[in-house]
N, C-alpha and C positions, 0 to 999 in steps of 0.2 A: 504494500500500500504506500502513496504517494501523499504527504502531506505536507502543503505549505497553510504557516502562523504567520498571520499578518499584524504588524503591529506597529505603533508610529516612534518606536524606540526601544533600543536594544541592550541590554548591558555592554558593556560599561561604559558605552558613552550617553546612555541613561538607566539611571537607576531606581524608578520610583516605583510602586506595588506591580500596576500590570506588564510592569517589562520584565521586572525581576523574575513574576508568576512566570512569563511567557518563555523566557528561558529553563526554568526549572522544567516546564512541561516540554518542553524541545527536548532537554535530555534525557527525561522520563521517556518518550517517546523510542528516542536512538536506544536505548539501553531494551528497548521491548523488538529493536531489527526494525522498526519501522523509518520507512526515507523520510526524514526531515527536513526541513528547507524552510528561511527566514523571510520574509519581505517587508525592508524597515526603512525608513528615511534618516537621514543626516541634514544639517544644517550647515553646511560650508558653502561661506561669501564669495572663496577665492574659484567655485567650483559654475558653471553653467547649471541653471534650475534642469530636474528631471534627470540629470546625469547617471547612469547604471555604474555600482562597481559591484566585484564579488571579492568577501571574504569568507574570513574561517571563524567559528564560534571561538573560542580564547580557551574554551576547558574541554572542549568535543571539537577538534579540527575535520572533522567528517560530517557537522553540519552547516551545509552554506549558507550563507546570509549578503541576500541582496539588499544592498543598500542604492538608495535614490536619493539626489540631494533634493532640498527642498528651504532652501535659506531664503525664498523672497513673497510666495504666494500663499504660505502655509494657511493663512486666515479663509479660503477660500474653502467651501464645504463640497463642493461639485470642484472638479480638475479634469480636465478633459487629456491632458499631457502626464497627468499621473498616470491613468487610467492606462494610458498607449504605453507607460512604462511597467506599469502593471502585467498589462496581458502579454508584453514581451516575457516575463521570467512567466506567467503560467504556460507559455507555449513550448519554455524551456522545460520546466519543471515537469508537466505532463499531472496535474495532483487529480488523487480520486476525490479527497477532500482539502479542501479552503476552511481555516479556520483563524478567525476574526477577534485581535483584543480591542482592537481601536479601528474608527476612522477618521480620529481627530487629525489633522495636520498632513490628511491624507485625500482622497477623495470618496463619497457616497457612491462615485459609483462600482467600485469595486466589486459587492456583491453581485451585480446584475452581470460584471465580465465573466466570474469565478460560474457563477449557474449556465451560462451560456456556452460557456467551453465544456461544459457536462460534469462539473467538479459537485457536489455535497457540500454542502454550508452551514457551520458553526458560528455563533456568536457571544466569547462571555461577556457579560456584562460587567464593566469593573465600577462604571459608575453611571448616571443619569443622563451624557452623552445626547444619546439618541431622542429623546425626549424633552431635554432641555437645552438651547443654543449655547450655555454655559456649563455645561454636563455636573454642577454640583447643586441647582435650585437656590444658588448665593444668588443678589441680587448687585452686580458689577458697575453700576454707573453712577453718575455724578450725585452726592448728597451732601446736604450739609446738617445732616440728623447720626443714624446711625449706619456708619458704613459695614457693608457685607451683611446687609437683613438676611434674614431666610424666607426664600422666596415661600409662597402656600400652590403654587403649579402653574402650569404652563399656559399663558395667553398672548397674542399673539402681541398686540396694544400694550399690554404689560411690558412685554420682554422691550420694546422700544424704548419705551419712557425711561425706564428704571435701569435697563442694562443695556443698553444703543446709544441713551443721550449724551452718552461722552464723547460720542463719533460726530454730535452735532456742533454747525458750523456758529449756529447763532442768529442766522439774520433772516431764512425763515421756518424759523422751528416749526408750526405745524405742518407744514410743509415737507420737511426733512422728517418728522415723526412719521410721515404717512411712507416717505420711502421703508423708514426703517420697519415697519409693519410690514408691507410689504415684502421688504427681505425675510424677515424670520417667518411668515407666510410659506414662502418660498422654501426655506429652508426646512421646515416640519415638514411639508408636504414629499421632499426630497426624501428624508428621514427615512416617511414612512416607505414609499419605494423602496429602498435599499431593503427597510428592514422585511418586505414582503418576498424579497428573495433568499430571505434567513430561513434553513431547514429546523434548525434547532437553536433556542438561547439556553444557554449556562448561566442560571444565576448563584454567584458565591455567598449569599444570605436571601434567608426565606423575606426580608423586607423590601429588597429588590426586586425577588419575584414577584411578589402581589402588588406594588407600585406598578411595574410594567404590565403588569394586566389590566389592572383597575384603572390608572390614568393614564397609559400609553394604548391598550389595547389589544396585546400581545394572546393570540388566543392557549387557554392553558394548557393546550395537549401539545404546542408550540414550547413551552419552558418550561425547564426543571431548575431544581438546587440540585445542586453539585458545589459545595468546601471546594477551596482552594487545596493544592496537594506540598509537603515540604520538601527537600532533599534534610529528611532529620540526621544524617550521617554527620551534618557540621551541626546541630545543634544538641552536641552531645560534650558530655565532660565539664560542665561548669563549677568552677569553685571561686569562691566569692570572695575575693580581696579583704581582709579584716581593716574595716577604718571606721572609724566613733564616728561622726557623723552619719547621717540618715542618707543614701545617696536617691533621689529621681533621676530616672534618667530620661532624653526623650529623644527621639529618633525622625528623622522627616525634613518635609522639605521648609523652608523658611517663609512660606505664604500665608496669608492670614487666614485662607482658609481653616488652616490646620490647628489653630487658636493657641498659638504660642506664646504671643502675646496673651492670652488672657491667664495662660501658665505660668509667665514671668510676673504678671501682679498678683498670682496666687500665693506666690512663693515669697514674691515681697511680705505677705502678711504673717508668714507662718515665726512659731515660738518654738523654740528647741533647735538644737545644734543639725544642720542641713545641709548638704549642696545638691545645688540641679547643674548635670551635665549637660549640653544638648551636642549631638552629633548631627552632621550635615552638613552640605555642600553650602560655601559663601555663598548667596544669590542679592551682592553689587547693594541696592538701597535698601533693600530687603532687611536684612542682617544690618546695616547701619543706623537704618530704622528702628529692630530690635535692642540694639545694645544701645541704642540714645535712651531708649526707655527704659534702660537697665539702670544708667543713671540717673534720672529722673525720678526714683521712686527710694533713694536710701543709698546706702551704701553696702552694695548687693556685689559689688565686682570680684572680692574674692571669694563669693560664695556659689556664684553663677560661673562655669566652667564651659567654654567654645570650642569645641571638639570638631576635627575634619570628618568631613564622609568616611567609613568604613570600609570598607571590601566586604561582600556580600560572605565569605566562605569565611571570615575571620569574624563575623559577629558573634560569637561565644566571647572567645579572648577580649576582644575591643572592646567591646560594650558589655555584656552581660555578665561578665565578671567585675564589672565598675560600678555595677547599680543594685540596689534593695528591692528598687520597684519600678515599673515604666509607666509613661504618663503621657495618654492620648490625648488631648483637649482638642478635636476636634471640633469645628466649628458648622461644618456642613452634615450633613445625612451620609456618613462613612458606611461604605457596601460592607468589605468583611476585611480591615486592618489585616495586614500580613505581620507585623510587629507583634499583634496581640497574640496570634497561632505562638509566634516565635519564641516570645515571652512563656507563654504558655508550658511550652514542650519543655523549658529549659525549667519550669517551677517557679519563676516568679511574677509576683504579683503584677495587676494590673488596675490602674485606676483610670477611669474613663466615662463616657456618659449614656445615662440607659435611656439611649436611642438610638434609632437604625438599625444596623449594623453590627454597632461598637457592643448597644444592650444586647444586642442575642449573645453574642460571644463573653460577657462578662456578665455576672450577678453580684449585685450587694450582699457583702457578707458568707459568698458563697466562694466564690473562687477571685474574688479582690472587690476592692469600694467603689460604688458608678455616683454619678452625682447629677443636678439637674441641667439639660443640655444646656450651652452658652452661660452659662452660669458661674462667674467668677466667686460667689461666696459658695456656691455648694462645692466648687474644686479647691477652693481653700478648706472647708472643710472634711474634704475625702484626705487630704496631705497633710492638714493637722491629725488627725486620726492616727493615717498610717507612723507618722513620727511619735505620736503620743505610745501608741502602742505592735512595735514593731513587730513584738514576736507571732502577735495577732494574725498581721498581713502577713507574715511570711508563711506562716500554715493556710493559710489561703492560697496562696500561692502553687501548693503541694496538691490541690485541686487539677488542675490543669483546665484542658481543652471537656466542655460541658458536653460535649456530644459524643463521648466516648468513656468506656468505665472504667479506664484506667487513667485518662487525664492525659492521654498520646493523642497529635492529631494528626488528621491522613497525611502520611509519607508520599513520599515521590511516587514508588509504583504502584502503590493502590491507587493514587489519582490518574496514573498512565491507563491505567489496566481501565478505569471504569470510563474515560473518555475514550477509549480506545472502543470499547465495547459501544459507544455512543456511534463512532465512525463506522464499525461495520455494519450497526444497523441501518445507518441510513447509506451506506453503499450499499447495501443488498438490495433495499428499496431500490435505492436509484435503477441497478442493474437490472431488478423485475420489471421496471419501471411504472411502481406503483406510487 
């Protein structure tokens, strides 16, 4: 069997949840005989848009990985020159199945080339994408109230106003409101095509799923749950550095989404001896932004620790033997945290907010402390707790992953094996052609 992962970035020149996922399943894949094959974009200036190159995965040189540049149109949701780049590697590739993490920063029409060459089509869902023009139901655009609202769903007038009006020029706003209507018109409608040439969605939490049914549409015999799967071979062996303070540690990227900032005034508040580490990539005003805020609230600086991005195989050593507890704050409707699995398998604690995503995979008092979402006193109070009473969180901790009775969660090959098993069913359809 033939199978090309499309995704709009690849390790290690990205590294956030569905790239990571998407690699780990490649090698799950390769490791079950099955042909794997990449199809990812790059962003390099000094390169012609849509340019083809071929590498080699970094840790499986026996899976290829096309790469496309894509440094100037990225924002465009249809690419009619992606597409043409596109269906050159499926004509190479020859795949029985197309499987789909993103088509952000890629083109919608992918799906309709992958069905048309006779390929089977997967689609996980890693987050709200498809359904929302800013794929997290944040609300992106110009305010002078509270910025990054949480949007309540998808309209089309809405998405203008709120998340378009930054695009606007000024002079005639209703005017330009009505394009921008228009556009995301345009663009949900697009959505839904692509997505009607979806065989199957993979949703990695049951909250995803029933969103995508209930407010996108998605008919149910259409999408399952399906857990994300680990490679747990590196998250094995943790022993935990002996230091008196209470360590948090947090992981992720530097956007406000991810509600780091409302981390960083949590922590401002806390009593008892602490530090929060945070690991991740500098991202330019982002991080400048952050650490202004650092100062701004006390004198936090030698207790707040600014740690580089980790290497995905060394996250045991790097991080999780530097930390007591990990600490999600995010700020959007989080699908199924890849950290919280990670955290999990390794025993320790997790503190987060019981919603979306985050609450299925975490219980209060159960397997670590959730608190109320966006909520800057209920996350000071989940991290006063945990420091108040450590040895608490740490047998919580010893809980693990809730969907399993021993607190392990799906490994590499169970996750290969069972999407695999997803692939043949609907190759076999396809070849009866039912």
């Amino acid at each position: 069997m033939n199978v090309l992962l499309v995704i709009h970035g690849y390790p290690r020149r990205y590294n956030a949840g569905s790239e990571i996922y998407t690699q780990t399943l490649a090698h799950g894949l390769a490791k079950q005989d099955v042909n794997v094959s990449i199809f990812t974009r790059e962003e390099d200036p000094f390169l012609p848009d849509y340019h083809l190159r071929l590498e080699a995965d970094l840790m499986m040189p026996q899976i290829p990985v096309h790469i496309m540049n894509h440094a100037r149109s990225n924002a465009r949701f249809q690419n009619d020159e992606v597409d043409k780049a596109f269906l050159s590697v499926i004509e190479a590739v020859q795949p029985d199945i197309v499987h789909f993490g993103h088509l952000n920063h890629l083109s919608m029409g992918l799906p309709k080339i992958a069905k048309k060459q006779g390929a089977s089509t997967l689609f996980t869902l890693h987050d709200f994408w498809l359904m929302c023009p800013r794929g997290q139901f944040l609300e992106w655009g110009l305010t002078s109230e509270e910025p990054w609202k949480l949007c309540t769903g998808q309209d089309n007038r809405k998405c203008a106003s709120r998340c378009f009006n930054r695009f606007i020029e000024g002079t005639h706003v209703e005017q330009e409101l009505d394009h921008w209507e228009s556009w995301v018109n345009q663009r949900m409608m697009t959505s839904r095509e692509a997505s009607s040439e979806i065989d199957l969605f993979l949703a990695p939490s049951k909250n995803i799923m029933v969103r995508h049914i209930e407010e996108y549409g998605i008919q149910p015999e259409k999408i399952q749950f399906l857990d994300y799967g680990f490679d747990t071979k590196r998250l094995q062996n943790r022993q935990r550095v002996t230091e008196e303070p209470f360590v948090f540690g947090y992981i992720g990227r530097h956007h406000p989404s991810k509600g780091i900032h409302n981390l960083i005034e949590a922590f401002s508040r806390l009593k008892g001896n602490s530090l929060l580490r945070i690991w991740g990539r500098p991202q330019g005003q982002l991080t400048q932004s952050l650490q202004r805020r650092v100062g701004q609230l006390g004198d936090l600086h030698s207790r707040i620790q600014w740690l580089p991005e980790y290497n995905n195989e060394e996250i045991v050593k790097e991080v999780f033997n530097q930390s007591d507890c990990i600490v999600v704050p995010s700020i959007w409707d989080e699908n199924s945290p890849l950290v919280i699995h990670e955290a999990q398998e390794c025993a320790i604690p997790v503190i987060t907010a019981h919603h979306g995503g985050m609450g299925e995979y975490v219980k209060d008092g159960i397997n670590g402390f959730t608190f109320e979402h966006r909520s800057v006193d209920g996350l000071t109070e989940a991290m006063q707790k945990a420091i108040t009473h450590p040895e608490r969180i740490e047998s919580l901790g010893l809980r693990g992953y809730l969907l399993s009775d021993d607190g392990r969660i799906p490994n590499q090959s169970e996750h290969a094996n069972a999407v695999l098993h997803e692939y043949e069913r609907l190759d076999n359809k396809r070849r009866e052609g039912i």
